[in-house]
N, C-alpha and C positions, 0 to 999 in steps of 0.2 A: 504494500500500500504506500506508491507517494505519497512526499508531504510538499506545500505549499504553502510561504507564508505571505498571508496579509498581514501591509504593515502598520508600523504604529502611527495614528493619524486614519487610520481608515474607518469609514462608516459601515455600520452593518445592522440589519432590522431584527429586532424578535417579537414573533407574534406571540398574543398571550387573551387571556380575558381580567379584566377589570379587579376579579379576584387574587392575583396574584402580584399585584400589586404596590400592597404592603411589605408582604416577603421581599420582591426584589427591592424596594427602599432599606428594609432592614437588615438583608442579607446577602444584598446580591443575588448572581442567578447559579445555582449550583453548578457546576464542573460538568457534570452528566446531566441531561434533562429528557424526558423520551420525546420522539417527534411528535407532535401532534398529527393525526390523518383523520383519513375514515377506513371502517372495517376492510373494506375492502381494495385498497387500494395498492395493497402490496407495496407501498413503501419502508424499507426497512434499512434504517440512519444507522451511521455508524457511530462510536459515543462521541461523546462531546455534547456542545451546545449546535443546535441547529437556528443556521438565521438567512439571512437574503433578503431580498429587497422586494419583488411583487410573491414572494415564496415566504414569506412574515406574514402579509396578508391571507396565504391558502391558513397558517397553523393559526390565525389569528379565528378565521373562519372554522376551519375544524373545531381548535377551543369549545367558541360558540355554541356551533351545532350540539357540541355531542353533552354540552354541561345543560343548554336547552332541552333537550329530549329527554336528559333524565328527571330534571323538574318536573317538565308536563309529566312524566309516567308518573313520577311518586306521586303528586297532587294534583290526579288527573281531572277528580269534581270539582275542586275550589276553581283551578282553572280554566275548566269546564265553564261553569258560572263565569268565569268573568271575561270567556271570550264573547259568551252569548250577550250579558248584559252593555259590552262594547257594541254590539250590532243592534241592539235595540235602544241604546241610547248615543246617539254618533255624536261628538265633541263635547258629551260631559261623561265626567269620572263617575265611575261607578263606586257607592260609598259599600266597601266588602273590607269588615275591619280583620277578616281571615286571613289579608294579603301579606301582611304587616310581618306575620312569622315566616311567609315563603318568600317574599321578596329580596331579600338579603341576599340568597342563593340566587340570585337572578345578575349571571356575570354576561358584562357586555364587550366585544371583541376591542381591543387595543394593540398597537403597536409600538415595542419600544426604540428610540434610536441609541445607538452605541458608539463611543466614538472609543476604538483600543487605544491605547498607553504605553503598549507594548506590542513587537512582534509576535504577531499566533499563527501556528500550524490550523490550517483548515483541510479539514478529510473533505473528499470527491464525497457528494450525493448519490447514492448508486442509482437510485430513480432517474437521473439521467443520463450517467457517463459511467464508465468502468470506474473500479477501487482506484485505478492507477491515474488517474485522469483530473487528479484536482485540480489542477489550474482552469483547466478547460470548463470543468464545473463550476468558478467561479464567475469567469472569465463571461464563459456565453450565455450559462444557466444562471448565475447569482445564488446561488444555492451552496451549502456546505457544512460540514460541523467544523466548528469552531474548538480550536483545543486550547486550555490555559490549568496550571497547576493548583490553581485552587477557586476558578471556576471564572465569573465576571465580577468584577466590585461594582456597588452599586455607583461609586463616584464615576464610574464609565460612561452610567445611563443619562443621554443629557437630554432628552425630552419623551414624552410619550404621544402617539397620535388616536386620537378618538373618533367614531361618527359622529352627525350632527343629531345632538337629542332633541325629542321633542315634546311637547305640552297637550294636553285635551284642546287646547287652544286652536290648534296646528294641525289638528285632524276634519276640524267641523268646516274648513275653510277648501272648497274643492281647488287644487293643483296650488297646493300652499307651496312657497320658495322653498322652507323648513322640511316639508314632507321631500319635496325634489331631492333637495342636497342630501339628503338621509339614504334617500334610494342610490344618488351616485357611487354615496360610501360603499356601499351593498354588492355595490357594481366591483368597485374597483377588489374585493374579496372576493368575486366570481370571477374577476380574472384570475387571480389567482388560484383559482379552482380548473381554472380554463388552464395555466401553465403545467399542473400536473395532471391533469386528464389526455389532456392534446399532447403535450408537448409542447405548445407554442414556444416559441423565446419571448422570454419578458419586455426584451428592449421592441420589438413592433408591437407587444401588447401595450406597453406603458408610453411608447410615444403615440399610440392611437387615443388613450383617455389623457395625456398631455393637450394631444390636440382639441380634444372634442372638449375639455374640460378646466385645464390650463393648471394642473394639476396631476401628482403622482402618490398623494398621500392622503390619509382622512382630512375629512376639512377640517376638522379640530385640533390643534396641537397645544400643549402645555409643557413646561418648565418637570422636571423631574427633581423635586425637594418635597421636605415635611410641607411646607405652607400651601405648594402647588397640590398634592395632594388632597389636604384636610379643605382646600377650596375646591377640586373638584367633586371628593364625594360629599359636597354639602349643598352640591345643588340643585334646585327642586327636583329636577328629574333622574339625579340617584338618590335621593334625601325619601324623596314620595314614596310609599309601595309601590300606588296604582301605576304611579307614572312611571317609574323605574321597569314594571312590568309592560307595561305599554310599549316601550321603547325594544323591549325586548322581542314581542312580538312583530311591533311592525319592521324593524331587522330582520326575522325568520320571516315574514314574507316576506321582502323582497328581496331576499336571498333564494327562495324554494321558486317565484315565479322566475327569476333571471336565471337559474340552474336548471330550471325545466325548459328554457327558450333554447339552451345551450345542452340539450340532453344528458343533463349531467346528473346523477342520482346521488342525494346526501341520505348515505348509509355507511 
């Protein structure tokens, strides 16, 4: 197995959900992490930390997916209720003070940026290139596991990229700006879903939502510190249940309609 090192000064993404968060402020990101996928996708990472740049976005998505699905299953009636109670009351909250205990569990896809400090060995992706082939899998795929001796420090992580959240506000309003930019976000995660399905290369994926978009990364970004942090989850729309849940859902839609336009199955 070559190695190839990215050097120090170099940027590199890790996808994650909203939960994990705290740990990496407080700890960094461990040495080894397993890749995020889905069941079936037969991607199987070599150790280290796995990161990339439209390939952040797929584990960002996977995350998502797969910590969504298990919520719905464990609280499938509360949830139940309060997908129905959204359709029969469109742009006001549903007062369901059951949410309050399952909300919390309700992690929403994030992106970390990392800028190393040092030279690190990056292992080849085998999901695109041979063992031998790291460069090339940085190089054309952006994809790799990332190696360091005692894992990432958090002083590395210098911002995090988020979707655009939304309000009850923002749903009752047909083709609200809020609801659109929410959906691009969605998008630019099913590229990512698009790069390990297809194959594509990231670079004609991501200079097409450059173009279209004028953009490569969630619309939201923030500062990675204690302060940034305790202001992001303090606001309405992770502070909310309802609305923390809301947001959660209208991400798994437009995730599942834009993976089905793209015949992609999230399983």
């Amino acid at each position: 197995m070559s190695e190839f090192k990215l050097a120090a000064g170099s940027m590199v993404k890790f996808g994650c959900t909203t939960g994990q968060l705290y740990p990496a402020l407080r700890q960094g990101l461990a040495k080894e992490i397993p890749a995020q996928g889905f069941s079936d996708t037969g991607n199987q990472s070599p150790p280290g930390v796995m990161v990339g740049e439209l390939m952040a976005y797929f584990a960002a998505c996977a995350g998502f997916c797969n910590a969504t699905s298990q919520l719905h299953h464990a609280h499938q009636e509360v949830l139940s209720a309060f997908v129905q109670a959204l359709q029969e009351q469109h742009g006001r909250k549903p007062e369901m003070p059951e949410l309050e205990a399952i909300a919390h569990q309700a992690g929403l896809p994030v992106v970390l940026e990392i800028t190393l400090e040092q030279d690190c060995v990056l292992l080849a992706d085998p999901h695109f290139v041979a063992e031998d082939e790291a460069e090339k899998s940085w190089k054309l795929w952006r994809s790799g596991a990332l190696q360091t001796a005692e894992g990432i420090p958090a002083a590395w992580i210098r911002h995090f990229y988020f979707p655009r959240l939304l309000d009850y506000r923002d749903i009752g309003t047909a083709r609200n700006p809020r609801m659109l930019e929410q959906t691009t976000d969605a998008a630019l995660m099913v590229g990512g879903l698009m790069q390990s399905w297809h194959k594509d290369t990231p670079a004609d994926l991501l200079n097409a939502f450059q173009k279209q978009y004028g953009r490569i990364n969630f619309s939201q970004r923030s500062p990675f510190n204690e302060t940034a942090l305790e202001r992001f989850f303090n606001l309405h729309a992770m502070l909310d249940p309802a609305t923390r849940l809301l947001n959660q859902m209208t991400l798994w839609q437009d995730i599942d309609a834009l993976t089905k336009k793209q015949h992609i199955p999230l399983a």
